[in-house]
Phi, psi and omega in degrees: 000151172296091179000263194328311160289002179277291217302265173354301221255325187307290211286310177315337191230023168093351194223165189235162205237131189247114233239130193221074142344104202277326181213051174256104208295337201238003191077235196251097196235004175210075186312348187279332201293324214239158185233142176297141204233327215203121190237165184209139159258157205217293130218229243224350157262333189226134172231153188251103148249129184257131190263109160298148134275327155249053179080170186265155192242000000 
């Protein structure tokens, strides 16, 4: 899924998303760029994902 629709569906049900970019030198700076590879709860409010830009390996 796309960063950005993750973020949407993440915010629609409550919960914010703490966002980690595996191969991005400068991070996240064009959220439409990067696609969800890898989710984590974090506990029941926060979820951890980690984002690719060029797809997940």
């Amino acid at each position: 899924m796309v960063l950005t629709d993750a973020r949407s569906a993440l915010k629609s049900a409550g919960v914010e998303a703490s966002v980690h970019a595996k191969d991005a030198m400068f991070g996240v700076l064009v959220e439409s760029n990067f696609v969800v590879c890898e989710q984590e709860p974090i506990n029941e409010r926060m979820v951890r994902l980690e984002v690719a830009k060029h797809g997940c390996r």
